[in-house]
C-alpha positions in Angstrom: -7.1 -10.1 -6.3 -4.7 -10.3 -9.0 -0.6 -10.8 -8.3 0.3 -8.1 -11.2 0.3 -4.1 -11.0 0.8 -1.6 -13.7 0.5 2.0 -12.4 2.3 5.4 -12.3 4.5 5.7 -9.2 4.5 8.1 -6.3 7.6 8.9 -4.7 8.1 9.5 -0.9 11.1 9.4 1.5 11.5 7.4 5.0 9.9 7.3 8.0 6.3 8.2 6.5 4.4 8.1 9.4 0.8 6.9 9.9 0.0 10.3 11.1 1.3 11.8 7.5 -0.7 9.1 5.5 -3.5 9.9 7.1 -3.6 12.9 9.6 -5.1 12.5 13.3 -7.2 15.2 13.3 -9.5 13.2 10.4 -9.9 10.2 12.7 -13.4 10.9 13.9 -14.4 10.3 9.8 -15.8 6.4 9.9 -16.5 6.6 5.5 -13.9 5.2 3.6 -14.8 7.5 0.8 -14.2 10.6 3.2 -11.3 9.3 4.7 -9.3 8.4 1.3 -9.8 12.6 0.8 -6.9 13.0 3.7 -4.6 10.3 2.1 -0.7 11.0 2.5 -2.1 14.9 3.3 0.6 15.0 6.0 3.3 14.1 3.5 2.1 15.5 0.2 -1.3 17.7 0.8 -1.8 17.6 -3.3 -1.5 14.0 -3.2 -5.3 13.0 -3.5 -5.7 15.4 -6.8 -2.6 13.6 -8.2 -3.2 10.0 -7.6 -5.4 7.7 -10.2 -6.8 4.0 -9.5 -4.5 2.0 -10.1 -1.2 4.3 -9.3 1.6 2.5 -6.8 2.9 4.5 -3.8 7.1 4.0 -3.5 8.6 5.1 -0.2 12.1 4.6 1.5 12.7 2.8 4.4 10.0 2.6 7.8 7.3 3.5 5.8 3.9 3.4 8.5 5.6 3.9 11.5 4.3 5.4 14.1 0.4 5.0 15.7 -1.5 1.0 14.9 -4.4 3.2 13.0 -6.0 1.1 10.2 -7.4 4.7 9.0 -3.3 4.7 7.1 -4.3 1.4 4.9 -7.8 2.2 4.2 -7.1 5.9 3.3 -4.6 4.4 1.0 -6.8 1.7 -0.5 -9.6 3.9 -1.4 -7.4 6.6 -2.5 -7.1 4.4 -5.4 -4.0 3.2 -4.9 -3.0 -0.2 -6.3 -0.1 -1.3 -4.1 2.6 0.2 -2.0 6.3 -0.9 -2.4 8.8 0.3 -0.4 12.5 -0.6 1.3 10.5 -1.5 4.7 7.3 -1.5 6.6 6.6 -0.6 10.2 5.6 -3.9 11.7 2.3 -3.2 12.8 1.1 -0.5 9.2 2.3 -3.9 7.1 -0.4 -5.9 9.0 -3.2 -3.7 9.1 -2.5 -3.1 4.8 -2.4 -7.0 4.4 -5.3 -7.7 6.2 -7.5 -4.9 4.7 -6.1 -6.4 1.1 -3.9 -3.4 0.4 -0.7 -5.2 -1.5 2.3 -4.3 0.0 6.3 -4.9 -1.4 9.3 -4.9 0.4 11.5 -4.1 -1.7 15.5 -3.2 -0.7 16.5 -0.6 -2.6 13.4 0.9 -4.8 13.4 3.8 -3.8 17.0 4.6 -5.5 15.7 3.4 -8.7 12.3 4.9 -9.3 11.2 8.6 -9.7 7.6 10.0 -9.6 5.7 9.4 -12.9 8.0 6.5 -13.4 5.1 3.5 -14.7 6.1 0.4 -12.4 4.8 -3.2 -13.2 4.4 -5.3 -9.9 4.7 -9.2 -9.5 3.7 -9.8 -6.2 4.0 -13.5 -6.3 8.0 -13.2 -7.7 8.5 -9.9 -5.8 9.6 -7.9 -8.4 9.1 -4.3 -9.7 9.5 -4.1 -13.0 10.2 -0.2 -14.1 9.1 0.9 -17.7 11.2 3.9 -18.0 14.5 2.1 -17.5 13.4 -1.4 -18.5 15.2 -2.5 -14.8 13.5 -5.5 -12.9 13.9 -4.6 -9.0 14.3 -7.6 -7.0 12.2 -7.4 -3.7 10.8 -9.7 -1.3 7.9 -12.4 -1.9 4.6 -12.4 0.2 3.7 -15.4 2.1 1.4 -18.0 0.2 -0.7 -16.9 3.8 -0.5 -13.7 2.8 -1.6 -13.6 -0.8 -4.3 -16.0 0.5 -5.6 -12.8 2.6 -5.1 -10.2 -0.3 -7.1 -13.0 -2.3 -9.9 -13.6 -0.5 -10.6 -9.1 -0.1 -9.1 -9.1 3.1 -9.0 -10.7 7.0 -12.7 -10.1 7.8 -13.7 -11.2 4.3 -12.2 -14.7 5.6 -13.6 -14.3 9.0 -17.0 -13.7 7.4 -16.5 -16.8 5.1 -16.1 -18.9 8.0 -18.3 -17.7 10.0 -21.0 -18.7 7.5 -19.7 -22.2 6.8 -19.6 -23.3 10.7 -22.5 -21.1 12.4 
């Protein structure tokens, strides 16, 4: 995992729900491939033709609220995108994205000072947003050294599985 992002921003409101990242009706779909075809449908139903690997999702404030589904992360994760930065996280989205080694920002007030298309550069270790069009660094919140640690290492169960194998 690397601490920098560069990718083309996507720009949604508040309260994006898990059910508008990644609709319930999909939830019987167990590939990740097939689910990342339903990412933000709920929200934006031409997101998946619009995003590229590597683009940055920006949203207001509550963004995963709603059900504990991990189907939210992952659809975003194989969607291509690179990170997610927004004003706040629902508690329990924020931990399901960190432990399935989706970078996630908080970041106060981004969503004020970034439109779509906008190319963001992303520090995650200084919590900044850097944003090309208006040259503006965006102060936002760090992650944890625990945190990075997880985003590092591909995710929780990529740790689990590591020590798993070193103390059978």
């Amino acid at each position: 995992m690397k601490s920098g992002y560069r990718g083309k921003a996507h720009l949604f409101g508040k309260n994006i729900d898990t059910d508008q990242i990644y609709p319930g009706q999909y939830l019987e779909l167990v590939e990740p491939e097939e689910v990342a075809r339903h990412c933000l449908e709920g929200a934006d139903p031409a997101f998946v033709s619009k995003v590229q690997p590597g683009d940055i999702v920006v949203a207001g404030t509550n963004f995963g609220c709603g059900s504990s589904r991990e189907h939210a992360a992952i659809a975003l994760k194989h969607a291509g995108v690179a990170a997610v930065v927004a004003e706040s996280f629902a508690r329990i989205f924020y931990r399901n994205a960190i432990n399935l080694a989706l970078p996630l920002l908080v970041c106060k007030e981004i969503s004020s000072r970034v439109e779509s298309g906008d190319t963001l550069e992303i520090d995650l270790e200084e919590g900044t947003v850097r944003n090309s069009r208006t040259g503006k660094v965006i102060e936002g919140e760090k992650l944890s050294p625990y945190a990075i640690n997880i985003l590092e290492k591909g995710g929780i169960k990529a740790i689990f599985l590591e020590k798993t194998r070193q103390n059978p």
